[in-house]
C-alpha positions as CSV (number, residue, x, y, z in Angstrom):
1,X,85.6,96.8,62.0
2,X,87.4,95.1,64.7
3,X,84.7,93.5,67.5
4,X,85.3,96.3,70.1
5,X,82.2,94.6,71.8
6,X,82.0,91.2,72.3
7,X,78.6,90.0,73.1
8,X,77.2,92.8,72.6
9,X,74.0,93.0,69.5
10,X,74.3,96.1,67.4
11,X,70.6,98.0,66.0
12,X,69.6,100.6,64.5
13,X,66.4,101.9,66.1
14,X,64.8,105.0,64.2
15,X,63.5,107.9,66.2
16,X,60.8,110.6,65.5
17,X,63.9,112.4,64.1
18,X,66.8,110.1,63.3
19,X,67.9,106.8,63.2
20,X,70.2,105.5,65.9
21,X,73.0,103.0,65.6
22,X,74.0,101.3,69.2
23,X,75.4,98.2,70.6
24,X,73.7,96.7,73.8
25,X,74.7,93.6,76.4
26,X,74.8,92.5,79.6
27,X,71.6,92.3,82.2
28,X,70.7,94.1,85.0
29,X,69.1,97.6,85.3
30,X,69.7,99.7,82.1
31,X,72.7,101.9,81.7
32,X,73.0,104.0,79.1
33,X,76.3,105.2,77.9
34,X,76.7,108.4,75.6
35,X,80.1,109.2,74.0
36,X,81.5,113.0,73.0
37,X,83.3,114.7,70.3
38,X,85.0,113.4,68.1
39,X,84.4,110.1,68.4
40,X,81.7,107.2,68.6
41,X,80.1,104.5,70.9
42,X,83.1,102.8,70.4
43,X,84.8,105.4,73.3
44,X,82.9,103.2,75.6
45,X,84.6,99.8,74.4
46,X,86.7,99.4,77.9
47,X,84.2,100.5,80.3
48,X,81.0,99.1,78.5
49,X,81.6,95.1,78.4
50,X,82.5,95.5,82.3
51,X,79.6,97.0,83.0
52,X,77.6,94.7,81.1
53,X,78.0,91.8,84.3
54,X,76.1,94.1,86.5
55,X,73.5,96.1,84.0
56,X,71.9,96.0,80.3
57,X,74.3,98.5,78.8
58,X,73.2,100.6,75.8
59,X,75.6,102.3,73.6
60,X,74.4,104.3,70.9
61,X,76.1,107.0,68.4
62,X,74.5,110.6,68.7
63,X,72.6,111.4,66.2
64,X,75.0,113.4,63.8
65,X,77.7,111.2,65.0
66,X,79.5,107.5,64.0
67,X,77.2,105.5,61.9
68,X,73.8,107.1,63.6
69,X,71.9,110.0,60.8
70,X,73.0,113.3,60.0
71,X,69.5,114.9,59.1
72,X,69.6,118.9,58.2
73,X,70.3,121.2,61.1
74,X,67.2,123.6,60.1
75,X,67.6,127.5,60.5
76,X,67.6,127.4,64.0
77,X,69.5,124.2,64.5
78,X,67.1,122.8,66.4
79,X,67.7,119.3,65.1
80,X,71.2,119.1,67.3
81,X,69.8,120.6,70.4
82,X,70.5,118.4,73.5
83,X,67.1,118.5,73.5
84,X,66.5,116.6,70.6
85,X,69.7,114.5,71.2
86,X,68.0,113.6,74.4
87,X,64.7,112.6,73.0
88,X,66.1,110.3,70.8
89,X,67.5,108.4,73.6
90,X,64.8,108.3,75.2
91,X,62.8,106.9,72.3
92,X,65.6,104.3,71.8
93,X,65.7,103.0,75.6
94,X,61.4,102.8,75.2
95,X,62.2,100.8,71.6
96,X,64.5,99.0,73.9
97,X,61.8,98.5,76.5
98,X,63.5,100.4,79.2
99,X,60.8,103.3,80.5
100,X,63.1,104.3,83.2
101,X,67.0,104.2,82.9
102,X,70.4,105.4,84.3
103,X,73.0,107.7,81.8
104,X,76.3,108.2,81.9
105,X,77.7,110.8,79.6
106,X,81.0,112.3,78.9
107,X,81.6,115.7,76.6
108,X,78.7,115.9,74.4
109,X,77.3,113.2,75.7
110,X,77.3,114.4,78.8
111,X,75.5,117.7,77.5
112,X,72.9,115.3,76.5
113,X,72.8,113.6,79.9
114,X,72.1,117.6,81.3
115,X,69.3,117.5,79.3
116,X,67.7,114.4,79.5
117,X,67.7,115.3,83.3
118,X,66.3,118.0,82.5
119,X,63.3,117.1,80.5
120,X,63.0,114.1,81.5
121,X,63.4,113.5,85.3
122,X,60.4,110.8,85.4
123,X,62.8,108.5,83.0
124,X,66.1,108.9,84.5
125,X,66.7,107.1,88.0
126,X,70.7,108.5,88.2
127,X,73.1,110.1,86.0
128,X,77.0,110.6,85.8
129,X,78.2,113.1,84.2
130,X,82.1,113.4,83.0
131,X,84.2,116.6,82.6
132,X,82.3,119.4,81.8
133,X,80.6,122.3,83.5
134,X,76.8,123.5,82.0
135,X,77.2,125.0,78.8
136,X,75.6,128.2,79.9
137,X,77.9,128.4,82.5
138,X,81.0,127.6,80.8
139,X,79.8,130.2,78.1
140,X,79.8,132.7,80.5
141,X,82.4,132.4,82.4
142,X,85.0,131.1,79.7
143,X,88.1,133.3,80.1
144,X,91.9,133.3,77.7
145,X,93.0,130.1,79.0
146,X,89.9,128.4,78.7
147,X,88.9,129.5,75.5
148,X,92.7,128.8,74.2
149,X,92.4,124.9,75.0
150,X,88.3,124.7,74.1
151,X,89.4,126.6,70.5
152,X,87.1,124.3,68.5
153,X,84.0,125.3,70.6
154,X,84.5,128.8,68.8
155,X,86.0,128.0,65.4
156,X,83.0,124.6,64.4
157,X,80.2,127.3,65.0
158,X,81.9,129.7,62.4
159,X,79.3,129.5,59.3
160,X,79.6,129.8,55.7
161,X,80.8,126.3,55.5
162,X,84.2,127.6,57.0
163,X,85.0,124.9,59.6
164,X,83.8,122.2,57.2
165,X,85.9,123.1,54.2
166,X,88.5,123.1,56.4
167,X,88.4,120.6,58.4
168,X,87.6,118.3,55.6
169,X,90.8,119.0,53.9
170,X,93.1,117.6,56.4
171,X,90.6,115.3,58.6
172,X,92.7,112.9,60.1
173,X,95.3,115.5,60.8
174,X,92.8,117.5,63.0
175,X,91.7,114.0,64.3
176,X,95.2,113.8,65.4
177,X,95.5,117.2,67.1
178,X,91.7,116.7,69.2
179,X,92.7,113.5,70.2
180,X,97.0,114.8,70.9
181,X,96.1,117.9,72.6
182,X,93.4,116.7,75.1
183,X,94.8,113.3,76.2
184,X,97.1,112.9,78.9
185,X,98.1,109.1,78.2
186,X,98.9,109.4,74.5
187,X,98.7,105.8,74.1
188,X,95.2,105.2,75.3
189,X,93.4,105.6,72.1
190,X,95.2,102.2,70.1
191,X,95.3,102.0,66.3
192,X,92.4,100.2,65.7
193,X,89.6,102.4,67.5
194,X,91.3,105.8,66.0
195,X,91.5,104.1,63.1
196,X,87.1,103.6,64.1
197,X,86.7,106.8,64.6
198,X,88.6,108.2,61.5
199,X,86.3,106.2,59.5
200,X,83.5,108.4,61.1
201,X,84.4,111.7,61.6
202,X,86.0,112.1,58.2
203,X,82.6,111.5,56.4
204,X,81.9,115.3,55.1
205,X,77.8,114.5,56.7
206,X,79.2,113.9,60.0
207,X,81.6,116.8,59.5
208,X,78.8,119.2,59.2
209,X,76.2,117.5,61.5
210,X,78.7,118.0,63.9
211,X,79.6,121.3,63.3
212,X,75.8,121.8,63.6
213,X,76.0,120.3,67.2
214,X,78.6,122.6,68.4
215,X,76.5,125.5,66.5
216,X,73.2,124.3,68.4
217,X,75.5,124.6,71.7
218,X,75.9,128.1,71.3
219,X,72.5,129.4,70.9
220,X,69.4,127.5,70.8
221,X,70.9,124.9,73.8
222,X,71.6,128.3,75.7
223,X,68.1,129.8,75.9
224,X,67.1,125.9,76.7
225,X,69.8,126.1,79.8
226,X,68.8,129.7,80.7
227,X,65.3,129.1,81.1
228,X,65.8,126.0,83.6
229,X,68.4,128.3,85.8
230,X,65.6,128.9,88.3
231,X,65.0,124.7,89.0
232,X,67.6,122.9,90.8
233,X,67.9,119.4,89.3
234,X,66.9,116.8,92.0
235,X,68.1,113.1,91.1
236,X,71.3,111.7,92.1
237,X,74.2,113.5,89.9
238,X,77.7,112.1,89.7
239,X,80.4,114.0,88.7
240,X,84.1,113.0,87.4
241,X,86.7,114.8,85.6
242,X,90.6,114.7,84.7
243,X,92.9,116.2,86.8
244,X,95.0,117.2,84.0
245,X,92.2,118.5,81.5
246,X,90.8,121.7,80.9
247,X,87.4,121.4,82.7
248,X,89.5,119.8,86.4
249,X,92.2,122.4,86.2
250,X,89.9,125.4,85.5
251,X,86.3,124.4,87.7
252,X,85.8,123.3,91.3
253,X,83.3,121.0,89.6
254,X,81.4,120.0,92.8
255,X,80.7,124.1,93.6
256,X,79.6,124.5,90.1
257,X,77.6,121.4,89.8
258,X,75.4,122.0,93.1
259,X,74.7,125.5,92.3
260,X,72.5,123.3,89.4
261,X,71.6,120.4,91.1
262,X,70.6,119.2,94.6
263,X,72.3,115.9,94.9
264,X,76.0,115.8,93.9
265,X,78.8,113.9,94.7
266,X,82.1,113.3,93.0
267,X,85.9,113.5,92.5
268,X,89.2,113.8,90.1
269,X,91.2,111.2,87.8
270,X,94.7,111.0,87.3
271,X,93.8,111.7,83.5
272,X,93.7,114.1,81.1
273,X,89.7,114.9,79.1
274,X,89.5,111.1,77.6
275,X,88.5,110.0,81.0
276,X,86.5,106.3,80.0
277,X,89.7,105.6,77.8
278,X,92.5,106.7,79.7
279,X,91.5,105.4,83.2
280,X,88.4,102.6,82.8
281,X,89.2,101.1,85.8
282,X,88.4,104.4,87.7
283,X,85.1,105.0,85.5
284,X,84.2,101.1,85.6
285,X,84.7,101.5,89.2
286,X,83.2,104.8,90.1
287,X,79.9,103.7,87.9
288,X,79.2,100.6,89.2
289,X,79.5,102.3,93.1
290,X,77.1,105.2,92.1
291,X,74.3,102.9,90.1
292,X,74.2,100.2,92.3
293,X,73.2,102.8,94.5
């Protein structure tokens, strides 16, 4: 595996209900960085190391994802709820030594961020989230065109082992169509990190982990959003997205954003959904601004 972060110490710190693979470096207040779908830590590899000169930067997989556990999904698949993706980061930033923290997340990740938020306000100092909308919201509001460019969010919750099967018979060709269809710059993702992330997602565990995680998104993480609508979030928010992808051509983000939360600020990126990838100077810039804060 190619050094994607140089410096950086890689460990694997277990939680109450997984065990977490991350990279960390740099000094400074801690940052915590947490990647989407379909890929790994190793999304962060061109903002992370930059970041590392002004804060102690923490890069983990989510559990189900990269080289972090895949542990069974249970009936309810409470086990890939942003709420338990959130309290394993927070047990890993306490293993770390960091009580209180800032997060950055982007897809997934930043579902995770909502929730950490959430639960934990007394832990988080800031957060930045990047290109999405609340999953409630998004749920029920999602219209033709929206629901024609976020297909997967409807066809990895099928059951019955249907998305599995078949995703597992052509992996890195669906790799291929994620990554193709929701990048702008085609060339930001280079060999050797999709070659990272092929490595991954085609494992038939993180296959169906993952699945689960999109399955947890549409039910148990919805009556976890429904029953915080009446509680406006109060910490600093941050909020980027691409121009070009589905969530900054189909949101005012800002509107939707402070609807949910009491302190938001924000803007666009020349870029399609791969934000940290296709434009790290913007992120690295726009991060360092709102946590030095």
């Amino acid at each position: 595996m190619p050094d994607f972060f140089p410096g950086f110490t890689r460990h694997r710190i277990d939680t109450a209900g997984a065990s977490i693979n991350l990279v960390t470096g740099g000094s400074g207040p801690p940052l915590l960085l947490l990647h989407g779908y379909p890929q790994t830590h190793v999304m962060w590899r061109k903002v992370a190391p930059r970041l590392a000169a002004d804060f102690t930067v923490v890069v983990p997989d989510l559990r189900g994802y990269g080289d972090s556990s895949k542990p069974p999904a249970g009936t309810d698949f409470a086990a890939y709820s942003k709420r338990a993706l959130a309290q394993d980061q927070v047990e890993v930033m306490k293993a770390l030594g960091h009580d209180r923290f800032a997060v950055a997340g982007h897809d997934r990740g930043a579902r995770v961020t909502h929730r950490l938020v959430r639960d934990h306000p007394d832990k988080i100092t800031r957060a930045a989230l990047l290109d999405i909308v609340p999953t409630l919201y998004r749920f029920e509001t999602i219209d033709q065109k929206a629901a024609t460019g976020s297909f997967h969010w409807f066809f990895l919750i099928q059951g019955r082992g249907l998305p599995e099967r078949l995703i597992g018979s052509e992996s890195e060709f669906y790799l291929r169509h994620m990554f193709g269809t929701l990048l702008r710059d085609q060339g930001a993702i280079e060999p050797a990190a999709f070659a990272e992330y092929l490595r991954c997602f085609q494992a038939p565990e993180t296959i169906r982990a993952t699945c689960d995680e999109y399955r947890a998104g549409a039910s148990i993480d919805l009556a976890h959003d429904r029953a915080d609508l009446a509680q406006k979030v109060k910490l600093p928010l941050l909020i980027l997205w691409g121009q070009h992808s589905g969530q900054g051509s189909g949101y005012d983000l800002l509107k939707v954003w402070r609807d949910h939360a009491e302190n938001v600020r924000g803007n666009s990126i020349d870029s399609g959904h791969f934000i940290p990838e296709e434009k790290p100077d913007e992120v690295c810039a726009a991060l360092r601004e709102f946590f030095a804060a």
